[in-house]
MMTF fields as JSON, N, C-alpha, C and O atoms, coordinates in Angstrom:
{
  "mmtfVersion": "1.0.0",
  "mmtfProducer": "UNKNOWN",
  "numBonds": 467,
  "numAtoms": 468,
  "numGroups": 117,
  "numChains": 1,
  "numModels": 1,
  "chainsPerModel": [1],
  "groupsPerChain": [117],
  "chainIdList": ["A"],
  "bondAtomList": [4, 2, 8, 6, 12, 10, 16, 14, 20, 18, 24, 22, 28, 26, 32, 30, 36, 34, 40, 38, 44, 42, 48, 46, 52, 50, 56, 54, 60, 58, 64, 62, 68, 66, 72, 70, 76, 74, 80, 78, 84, 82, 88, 86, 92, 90, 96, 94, 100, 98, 104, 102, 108, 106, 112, 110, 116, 114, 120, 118, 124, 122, 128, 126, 132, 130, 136, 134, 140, 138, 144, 142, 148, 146, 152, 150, 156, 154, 160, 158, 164, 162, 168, 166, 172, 170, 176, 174, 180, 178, 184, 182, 188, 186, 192, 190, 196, 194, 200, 198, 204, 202, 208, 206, 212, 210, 216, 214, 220, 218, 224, 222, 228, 226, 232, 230, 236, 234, 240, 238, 244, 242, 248, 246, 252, 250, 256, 254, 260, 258, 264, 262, 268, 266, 272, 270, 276, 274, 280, 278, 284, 282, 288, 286, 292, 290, 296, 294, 300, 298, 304, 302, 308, 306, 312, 310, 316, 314, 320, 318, 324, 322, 328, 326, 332, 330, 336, 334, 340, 338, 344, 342, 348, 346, 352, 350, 356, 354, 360, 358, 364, 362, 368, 366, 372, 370, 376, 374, 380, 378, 384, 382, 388, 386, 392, 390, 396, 394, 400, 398, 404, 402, 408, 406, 412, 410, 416, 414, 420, 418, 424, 422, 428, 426, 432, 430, 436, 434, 440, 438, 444, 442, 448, 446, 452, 450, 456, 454, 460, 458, 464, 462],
  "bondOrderList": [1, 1, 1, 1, 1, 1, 1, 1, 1, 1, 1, 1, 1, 1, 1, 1, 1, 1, 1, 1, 1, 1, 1, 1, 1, 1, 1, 1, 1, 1, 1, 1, 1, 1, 1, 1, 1, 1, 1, 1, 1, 1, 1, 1, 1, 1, 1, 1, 1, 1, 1, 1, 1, 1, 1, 1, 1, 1, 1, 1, 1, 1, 1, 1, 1, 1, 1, 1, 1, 1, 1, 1, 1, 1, 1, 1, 1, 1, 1, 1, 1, 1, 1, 1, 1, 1, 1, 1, 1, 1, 1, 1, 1, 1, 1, 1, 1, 1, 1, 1, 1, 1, 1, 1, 1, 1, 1, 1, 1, 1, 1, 1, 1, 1, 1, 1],
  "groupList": [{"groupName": "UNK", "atomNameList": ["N", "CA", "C", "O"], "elementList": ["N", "C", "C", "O"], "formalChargeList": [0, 0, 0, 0], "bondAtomList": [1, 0, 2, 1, 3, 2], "bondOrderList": [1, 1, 2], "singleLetterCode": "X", "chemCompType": "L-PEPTIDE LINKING"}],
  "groupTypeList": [0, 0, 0, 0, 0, 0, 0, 0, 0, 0, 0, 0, 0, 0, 0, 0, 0, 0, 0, 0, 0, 0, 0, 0, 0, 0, 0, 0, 0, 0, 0, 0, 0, 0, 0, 0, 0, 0, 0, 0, 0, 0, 0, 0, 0, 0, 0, 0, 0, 0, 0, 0, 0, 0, 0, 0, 0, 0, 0, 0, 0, 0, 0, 0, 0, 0, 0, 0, 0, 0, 0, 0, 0, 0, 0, 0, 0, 0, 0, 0, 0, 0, 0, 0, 0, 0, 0, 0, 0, 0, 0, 0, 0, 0, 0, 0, 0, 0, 0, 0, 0, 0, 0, 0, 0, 0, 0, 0, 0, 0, 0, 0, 0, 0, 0, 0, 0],
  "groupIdList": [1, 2, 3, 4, 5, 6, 7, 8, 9, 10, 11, 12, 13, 14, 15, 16, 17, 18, 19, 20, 21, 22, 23, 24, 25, 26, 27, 28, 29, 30, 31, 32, 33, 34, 35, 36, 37, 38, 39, 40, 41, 42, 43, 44, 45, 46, 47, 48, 49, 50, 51, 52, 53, 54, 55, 56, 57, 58, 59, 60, 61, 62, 63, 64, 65, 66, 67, 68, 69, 70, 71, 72, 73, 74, 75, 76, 77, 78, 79, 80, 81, 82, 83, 84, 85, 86, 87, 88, 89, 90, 91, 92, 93, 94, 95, 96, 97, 98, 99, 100, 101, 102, 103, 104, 105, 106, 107, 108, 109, 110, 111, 112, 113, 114, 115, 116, 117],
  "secStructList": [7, 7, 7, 7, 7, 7, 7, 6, 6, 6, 7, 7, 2, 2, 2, 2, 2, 2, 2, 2, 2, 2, 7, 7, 1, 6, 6, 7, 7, 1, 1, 3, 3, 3, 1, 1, 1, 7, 3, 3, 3, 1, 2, 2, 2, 2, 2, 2, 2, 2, 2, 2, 2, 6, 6, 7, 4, 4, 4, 6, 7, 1, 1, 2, 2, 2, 2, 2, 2, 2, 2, 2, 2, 2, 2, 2, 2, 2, 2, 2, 2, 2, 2, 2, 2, 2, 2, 2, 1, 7, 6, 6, 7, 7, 7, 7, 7, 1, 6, 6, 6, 6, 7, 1, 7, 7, 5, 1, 1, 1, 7, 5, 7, 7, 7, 7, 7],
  "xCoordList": [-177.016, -177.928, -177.205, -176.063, -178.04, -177.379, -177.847, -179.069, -176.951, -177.635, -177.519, -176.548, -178.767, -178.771, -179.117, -179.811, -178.176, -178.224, -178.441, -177.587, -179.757, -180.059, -179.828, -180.328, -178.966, -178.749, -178.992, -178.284, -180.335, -180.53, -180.556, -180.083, -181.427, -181.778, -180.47, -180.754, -179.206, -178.41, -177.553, -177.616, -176.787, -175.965, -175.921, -176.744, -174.985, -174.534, -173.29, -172.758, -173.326, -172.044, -170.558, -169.927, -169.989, -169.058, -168.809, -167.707, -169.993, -169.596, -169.926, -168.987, -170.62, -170.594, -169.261, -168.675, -168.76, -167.147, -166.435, -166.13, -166.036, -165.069, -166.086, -165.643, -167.183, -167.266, -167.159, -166.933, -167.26, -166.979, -165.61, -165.461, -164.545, -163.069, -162.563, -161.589, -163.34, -163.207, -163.345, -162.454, -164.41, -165.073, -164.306, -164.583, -163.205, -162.393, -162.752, -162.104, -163.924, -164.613, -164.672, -164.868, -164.477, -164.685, -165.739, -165.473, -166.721, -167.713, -169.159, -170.3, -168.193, -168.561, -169.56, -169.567, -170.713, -172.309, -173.275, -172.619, -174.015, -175.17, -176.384, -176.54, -177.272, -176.959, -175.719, -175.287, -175.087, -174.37, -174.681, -175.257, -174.296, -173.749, -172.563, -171.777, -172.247, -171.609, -171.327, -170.966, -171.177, -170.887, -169.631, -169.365, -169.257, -167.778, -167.281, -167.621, -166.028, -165.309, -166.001, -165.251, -167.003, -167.638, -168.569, -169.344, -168.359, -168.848, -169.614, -168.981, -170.943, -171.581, -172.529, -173.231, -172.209, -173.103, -173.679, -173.651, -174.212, -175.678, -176.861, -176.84, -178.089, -178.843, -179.575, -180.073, -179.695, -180.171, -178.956, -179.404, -177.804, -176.82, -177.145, -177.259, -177.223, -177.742, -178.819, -178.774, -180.021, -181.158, -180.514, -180.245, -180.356, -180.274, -179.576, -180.182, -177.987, -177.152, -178.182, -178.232, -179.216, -179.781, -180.78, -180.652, -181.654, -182.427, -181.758, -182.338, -180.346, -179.94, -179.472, -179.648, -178.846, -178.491, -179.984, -179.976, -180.836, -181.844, -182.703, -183.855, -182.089, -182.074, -184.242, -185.21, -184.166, -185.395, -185.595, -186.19, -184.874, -184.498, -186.378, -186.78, -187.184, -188.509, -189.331, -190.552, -188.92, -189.51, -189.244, -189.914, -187.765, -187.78, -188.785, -189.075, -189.246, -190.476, -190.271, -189.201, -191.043, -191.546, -191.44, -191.529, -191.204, -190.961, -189.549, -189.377, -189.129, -188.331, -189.472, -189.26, -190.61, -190.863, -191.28, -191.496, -191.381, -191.971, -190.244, -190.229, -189.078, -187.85, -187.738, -187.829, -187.583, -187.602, -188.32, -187.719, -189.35, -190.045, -189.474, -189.716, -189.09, -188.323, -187.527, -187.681, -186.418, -184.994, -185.817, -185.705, -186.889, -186.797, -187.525, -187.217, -188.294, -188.679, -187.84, -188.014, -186.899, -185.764, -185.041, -184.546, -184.682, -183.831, -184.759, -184.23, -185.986, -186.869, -186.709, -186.47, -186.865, -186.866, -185.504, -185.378, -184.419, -183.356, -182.87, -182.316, -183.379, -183.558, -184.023, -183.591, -185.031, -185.904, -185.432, -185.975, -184.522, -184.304, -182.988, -182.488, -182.335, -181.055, -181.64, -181.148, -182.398, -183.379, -183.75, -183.836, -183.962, -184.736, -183.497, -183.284, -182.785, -181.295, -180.581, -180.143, -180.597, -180.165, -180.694, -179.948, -182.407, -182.746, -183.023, -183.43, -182.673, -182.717, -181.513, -181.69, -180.265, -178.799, -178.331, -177.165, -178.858, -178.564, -179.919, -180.226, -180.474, -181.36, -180.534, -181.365, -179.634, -179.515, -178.698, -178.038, -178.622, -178.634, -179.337, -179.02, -180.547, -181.288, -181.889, -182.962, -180.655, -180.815, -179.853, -178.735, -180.048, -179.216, -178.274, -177.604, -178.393, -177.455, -177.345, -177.59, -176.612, -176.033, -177.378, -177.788, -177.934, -178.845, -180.272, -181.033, -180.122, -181.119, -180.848, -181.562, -179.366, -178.76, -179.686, -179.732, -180.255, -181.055, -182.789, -183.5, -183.022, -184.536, -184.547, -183.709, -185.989, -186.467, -187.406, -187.922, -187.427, -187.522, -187.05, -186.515, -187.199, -186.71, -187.642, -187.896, -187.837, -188.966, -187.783, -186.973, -188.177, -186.854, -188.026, -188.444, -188.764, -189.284, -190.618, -190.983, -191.743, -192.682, -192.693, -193.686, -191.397, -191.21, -190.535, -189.338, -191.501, -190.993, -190.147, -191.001, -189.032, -188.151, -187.694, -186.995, -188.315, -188.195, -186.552, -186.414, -185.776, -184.747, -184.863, -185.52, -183.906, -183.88, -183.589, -183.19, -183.825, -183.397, -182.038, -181.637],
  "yCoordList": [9.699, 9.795, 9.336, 9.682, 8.468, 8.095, 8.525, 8.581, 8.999, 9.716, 8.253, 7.519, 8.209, 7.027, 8.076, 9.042, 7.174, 7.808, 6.532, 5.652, 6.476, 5.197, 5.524, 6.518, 4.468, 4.91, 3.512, 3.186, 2.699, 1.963, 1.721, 0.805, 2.992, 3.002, 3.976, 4.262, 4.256, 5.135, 4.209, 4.241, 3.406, 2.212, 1.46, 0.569, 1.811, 0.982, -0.263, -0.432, -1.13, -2.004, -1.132, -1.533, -0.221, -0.039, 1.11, 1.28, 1.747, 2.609, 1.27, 1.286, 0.441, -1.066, -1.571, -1.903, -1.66, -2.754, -1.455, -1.59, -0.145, 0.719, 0.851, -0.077, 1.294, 1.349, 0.256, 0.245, -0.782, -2.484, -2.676, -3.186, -2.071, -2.213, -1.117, -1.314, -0.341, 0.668, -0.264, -0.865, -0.259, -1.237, -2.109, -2.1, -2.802, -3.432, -4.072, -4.064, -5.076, -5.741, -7.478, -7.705, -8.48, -9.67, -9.802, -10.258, -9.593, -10.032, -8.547, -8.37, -7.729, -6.979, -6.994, -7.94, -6.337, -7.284, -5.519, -4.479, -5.507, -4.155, -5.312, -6.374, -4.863, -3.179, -3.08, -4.192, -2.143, -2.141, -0.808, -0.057, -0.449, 0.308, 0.804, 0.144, 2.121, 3.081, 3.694, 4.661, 3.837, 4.735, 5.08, 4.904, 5.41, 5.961, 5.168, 5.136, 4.186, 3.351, 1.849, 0.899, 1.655, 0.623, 0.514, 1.401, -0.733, -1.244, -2.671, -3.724, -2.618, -3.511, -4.016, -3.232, -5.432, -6.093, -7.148, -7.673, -7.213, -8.516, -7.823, -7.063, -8.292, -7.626, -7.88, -6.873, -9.127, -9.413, -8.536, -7.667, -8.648, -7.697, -5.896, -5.19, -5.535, -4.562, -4.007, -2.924, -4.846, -4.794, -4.342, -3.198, -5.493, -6.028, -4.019, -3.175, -3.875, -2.383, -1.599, -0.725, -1.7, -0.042, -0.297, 0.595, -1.314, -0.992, -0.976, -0.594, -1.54, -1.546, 0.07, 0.508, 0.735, 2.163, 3.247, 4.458, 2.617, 3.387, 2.873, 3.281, 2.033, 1.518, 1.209, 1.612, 0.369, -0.034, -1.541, -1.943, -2.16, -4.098, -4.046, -4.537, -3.727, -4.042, -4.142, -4.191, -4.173, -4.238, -5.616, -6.489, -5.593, -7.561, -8.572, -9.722, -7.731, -8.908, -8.144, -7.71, -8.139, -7.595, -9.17, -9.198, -10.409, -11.589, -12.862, -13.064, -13.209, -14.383, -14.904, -14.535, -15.741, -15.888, -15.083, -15.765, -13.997, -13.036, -12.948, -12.702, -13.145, -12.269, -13.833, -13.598, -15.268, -16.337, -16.22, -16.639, -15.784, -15.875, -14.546, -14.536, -14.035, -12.679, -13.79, -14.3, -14.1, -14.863, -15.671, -15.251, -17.081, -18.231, -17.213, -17.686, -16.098, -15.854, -14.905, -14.775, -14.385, -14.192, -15.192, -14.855, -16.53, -17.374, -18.113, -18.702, -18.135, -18.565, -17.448, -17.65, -16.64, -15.868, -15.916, -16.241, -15.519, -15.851, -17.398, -17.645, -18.075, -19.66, -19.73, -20.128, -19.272, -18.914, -17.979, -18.079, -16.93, -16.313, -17.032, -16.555, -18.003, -18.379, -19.707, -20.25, -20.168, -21.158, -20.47, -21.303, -19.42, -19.019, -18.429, -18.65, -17.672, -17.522, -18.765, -18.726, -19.859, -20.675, -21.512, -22.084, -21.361, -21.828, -21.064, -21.619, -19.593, -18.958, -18.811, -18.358, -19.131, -19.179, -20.4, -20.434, -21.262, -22.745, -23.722, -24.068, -24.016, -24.867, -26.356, -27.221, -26.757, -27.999, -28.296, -29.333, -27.66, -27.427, -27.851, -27.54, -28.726, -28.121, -29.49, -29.622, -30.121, -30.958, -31.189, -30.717, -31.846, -31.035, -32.628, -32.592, -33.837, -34.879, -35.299, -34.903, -36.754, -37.592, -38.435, -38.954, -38.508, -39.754, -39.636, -40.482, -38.257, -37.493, -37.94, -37.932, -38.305, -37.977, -39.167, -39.182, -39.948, -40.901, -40.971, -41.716, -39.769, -39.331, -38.47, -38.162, -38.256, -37.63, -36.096, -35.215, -36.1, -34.997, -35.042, -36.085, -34.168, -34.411, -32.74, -31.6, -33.509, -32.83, -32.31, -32.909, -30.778, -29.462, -29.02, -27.943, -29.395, -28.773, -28.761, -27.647, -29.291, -29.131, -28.3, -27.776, -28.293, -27.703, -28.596, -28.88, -29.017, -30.192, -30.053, -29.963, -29.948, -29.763, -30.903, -31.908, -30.38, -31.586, -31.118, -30.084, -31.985, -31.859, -32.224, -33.014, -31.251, -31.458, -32.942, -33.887, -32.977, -34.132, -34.165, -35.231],
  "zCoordList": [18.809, 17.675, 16.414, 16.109, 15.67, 14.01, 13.235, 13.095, 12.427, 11.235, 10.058, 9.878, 9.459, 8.319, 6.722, 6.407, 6.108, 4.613, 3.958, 3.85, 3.48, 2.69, 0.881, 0.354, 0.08, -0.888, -1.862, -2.815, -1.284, -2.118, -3.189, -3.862, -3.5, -4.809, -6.112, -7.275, -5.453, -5.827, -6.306, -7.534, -5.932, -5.778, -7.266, -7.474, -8.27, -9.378, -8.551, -7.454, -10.423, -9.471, -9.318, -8.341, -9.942, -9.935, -8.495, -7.974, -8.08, -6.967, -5.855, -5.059, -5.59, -4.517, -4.611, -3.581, -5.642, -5.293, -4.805, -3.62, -5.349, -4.29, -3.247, -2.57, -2.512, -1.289, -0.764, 0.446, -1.352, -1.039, -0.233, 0.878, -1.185, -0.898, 0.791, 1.518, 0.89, 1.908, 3.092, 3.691, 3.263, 4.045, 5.687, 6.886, 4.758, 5.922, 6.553, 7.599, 6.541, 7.533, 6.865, 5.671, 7.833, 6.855, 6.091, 4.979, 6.267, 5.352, 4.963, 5.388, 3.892, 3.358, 2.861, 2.075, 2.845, 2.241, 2.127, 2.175, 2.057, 1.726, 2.214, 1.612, 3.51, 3.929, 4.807, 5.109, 5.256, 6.45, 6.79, 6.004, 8.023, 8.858, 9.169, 9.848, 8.685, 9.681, 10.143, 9.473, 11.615, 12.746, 13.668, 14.856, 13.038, 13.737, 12.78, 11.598, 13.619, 13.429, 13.524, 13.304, 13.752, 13.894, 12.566, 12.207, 11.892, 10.779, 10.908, 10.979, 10.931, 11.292, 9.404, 8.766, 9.001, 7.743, 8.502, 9.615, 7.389, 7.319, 7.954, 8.923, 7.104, 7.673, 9.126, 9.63, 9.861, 10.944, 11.788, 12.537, 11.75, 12.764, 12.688, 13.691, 11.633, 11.216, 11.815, 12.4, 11.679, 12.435, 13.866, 14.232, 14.521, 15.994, 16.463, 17.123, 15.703, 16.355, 16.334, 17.2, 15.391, 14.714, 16.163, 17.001, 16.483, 17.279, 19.006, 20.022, 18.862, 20.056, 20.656, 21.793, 19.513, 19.531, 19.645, 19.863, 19.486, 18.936, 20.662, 20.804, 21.816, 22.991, 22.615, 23.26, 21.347, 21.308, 20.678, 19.678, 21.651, 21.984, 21.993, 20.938, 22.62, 22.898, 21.443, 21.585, 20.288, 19.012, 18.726, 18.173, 19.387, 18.897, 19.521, 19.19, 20.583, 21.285, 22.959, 23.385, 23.397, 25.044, 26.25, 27.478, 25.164, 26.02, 25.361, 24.16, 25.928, 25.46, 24.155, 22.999, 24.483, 23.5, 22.172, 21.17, 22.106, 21.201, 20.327, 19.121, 20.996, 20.759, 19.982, 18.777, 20.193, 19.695, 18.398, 17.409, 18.261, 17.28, 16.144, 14.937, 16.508, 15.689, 15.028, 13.919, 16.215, 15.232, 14.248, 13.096, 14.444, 14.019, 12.544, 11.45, 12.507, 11.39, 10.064, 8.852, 11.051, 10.367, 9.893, 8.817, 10.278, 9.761, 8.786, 7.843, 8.912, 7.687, 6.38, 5.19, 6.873, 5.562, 4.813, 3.632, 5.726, 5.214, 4.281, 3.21, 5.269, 3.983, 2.876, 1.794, 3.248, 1.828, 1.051, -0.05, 1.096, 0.042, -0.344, -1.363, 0.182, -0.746, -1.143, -2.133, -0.652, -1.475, -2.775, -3.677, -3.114, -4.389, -5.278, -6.471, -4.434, -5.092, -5.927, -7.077, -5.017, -5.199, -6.7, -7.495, -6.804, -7.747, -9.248, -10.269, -9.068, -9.952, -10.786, -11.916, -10.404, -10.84, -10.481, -10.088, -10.512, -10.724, -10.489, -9.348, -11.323, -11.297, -11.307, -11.583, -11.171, -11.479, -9.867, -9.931, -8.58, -7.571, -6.607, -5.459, -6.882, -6.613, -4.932, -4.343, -4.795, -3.985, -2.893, -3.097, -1.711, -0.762, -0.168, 0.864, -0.977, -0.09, -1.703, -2.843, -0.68, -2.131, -2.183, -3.221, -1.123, -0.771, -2.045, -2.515, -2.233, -3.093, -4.952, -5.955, -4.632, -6.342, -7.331, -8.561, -6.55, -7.375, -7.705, -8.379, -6.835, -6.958, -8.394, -9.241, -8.18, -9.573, -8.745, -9.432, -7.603, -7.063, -5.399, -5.023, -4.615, -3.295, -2.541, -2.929, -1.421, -0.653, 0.529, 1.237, 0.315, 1.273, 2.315, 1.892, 3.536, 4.425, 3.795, 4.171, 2.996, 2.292, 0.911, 0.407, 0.414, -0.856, -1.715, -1.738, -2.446, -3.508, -4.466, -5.348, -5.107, -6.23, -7.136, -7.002, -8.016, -9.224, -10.296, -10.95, -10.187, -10.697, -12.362, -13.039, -12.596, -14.303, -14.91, -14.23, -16.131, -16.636, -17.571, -18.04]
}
């Protein structure tokens, strides 16, 4: 059994960088997990332990394809939010080759981005 203590909404920056530093794991991130000695970040891994411990894999999908469609909509969303990250703290970013550096906008998957002048 896991006990979860969610402290989303508790969390300034200065108590995140020391529980940050505790941590010990390469890639230190919120949310994480932990249980025992085992320290699990990012949130798709996160996901995946909590429901694997929780021996309820059948939420990710009841078929190969249902469990496919979990990942591919997780990795969309995930795109999409460093897509918006990306354009909110750097707008001038906002293009992804060199081949692009001479357009006046450039089309990302049906999302058009018009670069500054």
């Amino acid at each position: 059994e896991m006990c979860i203590r969610d402290r989303q909404s508790t969390w300034d920056q200065a108590e995140w960088a020391t529980d940050k530093a505790t941590l010990k794991v390469p890639f230190p991130n919120i949310p994480y997990v932990k249980n025992g000695d085992t320290i699990v970040t990012e949130s798709s891994a996160v996901k995946q332990y909590i429901l694997e411990r929780a021996g309820r894999l059948d939420i990710l999908g009841r078929t190969e394809e249902e469990r496919v469609e979990d990942k591919l909509m997780t990795g969309f969303i995930d795109d999409t939010m460093r897509d918006l990250l990306m354009l909110c703290h750097n707008p001038c970013l906002l293009y992804t080759s060199d081949a692009a550096d001479d357009l006046l906008c450039v089309d990302l998957g049906g999302r058009r981005i018009i670069k500054k002048k």
